[in-house]
C-alpha positions, 0 to 999 in steps of 0.5 A, a space after each residue: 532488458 535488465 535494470 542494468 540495461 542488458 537487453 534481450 530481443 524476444 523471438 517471433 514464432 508464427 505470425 508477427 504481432 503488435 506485442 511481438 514488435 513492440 518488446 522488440 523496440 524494448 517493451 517489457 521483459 518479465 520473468 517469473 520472479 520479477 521485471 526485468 527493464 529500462 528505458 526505452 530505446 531511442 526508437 520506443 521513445 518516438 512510438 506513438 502510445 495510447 496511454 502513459 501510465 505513472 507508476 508501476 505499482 498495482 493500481 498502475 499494473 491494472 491499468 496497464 492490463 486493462 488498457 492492453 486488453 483493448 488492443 491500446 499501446 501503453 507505456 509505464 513509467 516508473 521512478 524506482 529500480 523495480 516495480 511494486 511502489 509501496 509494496 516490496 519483496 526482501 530478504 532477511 536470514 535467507 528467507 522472504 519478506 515483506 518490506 512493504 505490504 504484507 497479506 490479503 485477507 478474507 473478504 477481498 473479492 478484487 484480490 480473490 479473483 486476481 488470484 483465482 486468475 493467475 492460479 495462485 495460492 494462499 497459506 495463512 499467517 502464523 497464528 499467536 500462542 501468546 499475547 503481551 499487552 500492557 498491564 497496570 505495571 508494564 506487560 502482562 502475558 495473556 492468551 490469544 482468546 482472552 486478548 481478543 475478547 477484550 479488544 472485541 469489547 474495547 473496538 466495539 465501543 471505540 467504532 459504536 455508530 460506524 454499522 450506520 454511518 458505514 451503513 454501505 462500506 463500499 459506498 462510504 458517502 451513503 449516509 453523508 448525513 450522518 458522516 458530517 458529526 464524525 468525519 471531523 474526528 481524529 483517532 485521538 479525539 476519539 479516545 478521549 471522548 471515551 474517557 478510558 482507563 489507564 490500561 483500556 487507554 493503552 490497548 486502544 491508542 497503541 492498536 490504532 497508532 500502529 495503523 495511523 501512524 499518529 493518533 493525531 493524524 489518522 481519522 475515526 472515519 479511516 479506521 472505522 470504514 475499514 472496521 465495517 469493510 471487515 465485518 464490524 467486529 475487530 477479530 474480523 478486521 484483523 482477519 484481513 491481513 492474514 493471508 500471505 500470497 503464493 510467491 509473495 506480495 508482488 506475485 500478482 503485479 508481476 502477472 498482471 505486467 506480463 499479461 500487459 504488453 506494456 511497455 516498462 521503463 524503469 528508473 524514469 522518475 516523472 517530474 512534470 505533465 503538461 498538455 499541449 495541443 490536444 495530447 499529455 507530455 510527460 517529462 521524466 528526470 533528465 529531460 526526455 518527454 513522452 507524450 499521448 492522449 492520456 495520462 494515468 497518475 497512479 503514484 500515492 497522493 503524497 508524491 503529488 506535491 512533487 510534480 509540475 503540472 500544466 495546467 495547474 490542478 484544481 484545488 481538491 488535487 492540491 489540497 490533498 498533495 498538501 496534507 498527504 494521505 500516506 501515514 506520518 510515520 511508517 517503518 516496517 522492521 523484519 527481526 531474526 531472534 534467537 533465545 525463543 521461538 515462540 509464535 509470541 505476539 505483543 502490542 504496546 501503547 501509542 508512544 512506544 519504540 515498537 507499537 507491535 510485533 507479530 511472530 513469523 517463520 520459525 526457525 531452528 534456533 529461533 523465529 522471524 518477527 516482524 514488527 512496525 514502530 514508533 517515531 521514538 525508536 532510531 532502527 539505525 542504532 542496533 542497540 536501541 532494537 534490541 533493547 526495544 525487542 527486549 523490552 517486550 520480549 526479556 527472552 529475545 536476541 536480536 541476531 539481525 533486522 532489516 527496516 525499511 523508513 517509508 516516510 523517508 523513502 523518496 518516491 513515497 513519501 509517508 507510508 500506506 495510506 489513511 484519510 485525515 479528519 475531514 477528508 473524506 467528505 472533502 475529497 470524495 468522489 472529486 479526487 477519483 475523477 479525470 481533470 482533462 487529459 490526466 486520469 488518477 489512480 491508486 489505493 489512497 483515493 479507493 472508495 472501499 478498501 483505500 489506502 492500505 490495501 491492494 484491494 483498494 488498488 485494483 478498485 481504483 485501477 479498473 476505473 481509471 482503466 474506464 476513464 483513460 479508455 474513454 478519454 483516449 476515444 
């Protein structure tokens, strides 16, 4: 079935099997670059279904496959057009990128055997010949080795304690003890207690706004967990997002759906779940309503606030839908410059238009960059980018970008997702667990690699797998 609603009927060879009936009432039909699907047909509609899952994103995917494996019928539900949720394939001058996530990296064993599961393949990102910082009187050109020597020094200073309090990254409430003096703290209460100089201040604060989406927001324990998650040095933290997929982002969900044998309906976005008698409803926008034993919400935490739920959710549920977990402000900005094609790199302080820009694919007559921005630079005015691009590269021609607002998107509502202060202690392990027939997932709520990560997705999902099998007996 398409989006549009053309559909194709599978044919039987062999025997007749569930799966087989199953895409014949109007389950999922996945090509190798994408899900093709819509609602269900009437027919489908009235199936009875093991699981519902809300969301098509990973952490949805992997239950889904989960769920499958043990012979249960699922359904997911998704609001978009597409699957993906916070990760999304475009295009720009013709050549593929990344709208939303970006890179595995080293050290993401979830992901790594995923990988090795569907025989995908990873090249590395484009290594920088050239980094501009700020300097004492605007930017200042550096090598790649002295910029990362000092920013080693700078992230060692900033994340001084976090090899105790993250004595075990995995398990982030270890040494809960040592957690209560820090979990408090703001990225920029941080800084401040180290009392940086002009140019060390702005090193730090535009390297860790670009991650918060606002110093003020983001939490030390956020950042510092996925520093010792990396290996506790900052060269090795970036090392994590340095890995583009074979086929892109969405390369593995696309396999893991396939695998499945879900049922997919797109454009379905949920507005309530209600239990009633024993079984989960799940009404979708225009009334139509779903019902089974269990349902998986594996939306990001920020959507929350926008569904009905009966009963009401407990108050850890609530407060995080109220205070979000996915950053303020997150616009991912894709850039076809002509006028160098040098694999520059350039950071700049917290407060301004464009906080980073990483080179990309080269070009004949130039490179793809892409870079993510502040709250001060409007990406719909074309002359504010461009000035914003020449204001740290002189050299540059902004031929063409795409942005994508993910604070502004309606089904996510901020972008990936990081704690704020105090949260971790607040909602952990709580927020992981079933409140009667509703299990919850998602990269924002992961004990290890959370909020920014597949990993942290295919963390969450697997043990929402567990919790939704047994619930649903």
């Amino acid at each position: 079935m398409t989006e549009n609603g053309d559909s194709t009927t599978p044919r039987a060879h062999g025997r007749v099997t569930r799966r087989t009936l199953l895409k014949a009432a109007g389950a999922t039909a996945l090509t190798a670059g994408a899900v093709a699907a819509t609602a269900p047909s009437a027919a489908a509609a009235d199936m009875p279904y093991d699981a519902i899952v809300v969301g098509a994103g990973y952490a949805g995917g992997t239950v889904a496959r989960e769920l499958g494996a043990r012979g249960m019928r699922v359904l997911v539900l998704e609001a978009r057009g597409r699957i993906g949720g916070r990760i999304e394939p475009g295009t720009l001058a013709g050549q593929h990128v990344e709208l939303g996530g970006g890179w595995f990296g080293p050290g993401q064993d979830l992901v790594a055997r995923e990988l090795k599961r569907y025989s995908l393949t990873t090249t590395e990102d484009v290594h920088a010949t050239r980094m501009v910082m700020p300097g004492p009187n605007g930017y200042a050109s550096h090598s790649p080795q002295e910029a990362g020597a000092r920013l080693n020094s700078l992230f060692a200073d900033f994340y001084a304690g976090s090899e105790q309090y993250f004595e075990r990254p995995y398990e982030p409430l270890h040494r809960k003890d040592l957690l209560a003096s820090v979990d408090r703290l703001s990225l920029a209460d941080r800084i401040a207690q180290l009392k940086l100089s002009g140019v060390d201040h702005d090193w730090v604060s535009g390297a860790t706004s670009v991650f918060a989406g606002g110093n003020k927001t983001g939490s030390l324990t956020g950042l510092a967990q996925w520093y010792q998650l990396a290996g506790g040095t900052y060269d090795k933290f970036l090392s994590v997002m340095s890995q583009l997929p074979e086929g892109g982002m969405i390369s593995i969900l696309e396999r893991m759906l396939r695998e499945s044998g879900a049922t997919v309906s797109l454009n379905s976005p949920v507005t309530a779940i209600r239990e009633r008698g024993g079984l989960t409803q799940v009404e979708v926008r225009g009334g139509r309503v779903y019902q089974a034993p269990v349902v998986v919400l594996a939306t990001p935490v920020n959507m929350w606030s926008t569904l009905t739920f009966e009963p009401g959710l407990p108050k850890v549920y609530t407060d995080a839908a109220r205070e979000g977990l996915g950053v303020p402000h997150a616009t991912k900005l894709w850039l076809r410059v002509k006028g160098t094609s040098e694999a520059v790199s350039a950071q700049a302080p917290e407060g301004a238009p464009i906080l980073l820009l990483i080179p990309q694919k080269q070009l004949p007559d130039g490179r793809i960059f892409v870079a993510f921005t502040g709250p001060a630079l409007d990406v719909s005015d074309p002359q504010a980018v461009r000035a914003a691009v020449r204001g740290l590269l002189p050299e540059a021609r902004v031929a063409e970008y795409r942005a994508k607002e993910w604070h502004k998107d309606p089904w996510a509502r901020g972008g990936w997702g990081l704690r704020r202060p105090g949260q971790l202690l607040r909602q952990l392990p709580d927020i992981q667990q079933p409140f009667g027939r509703i299990v919850f997932a998602g990269g924002d709520i992961a004990s290890g690699w959370n909020g920014a990560f597949v990993e942290g997705a295919l963390e969450s999902g697997f043990r929402a797998a567990e919790q939704a099998a047994t619930l649903a007996g």
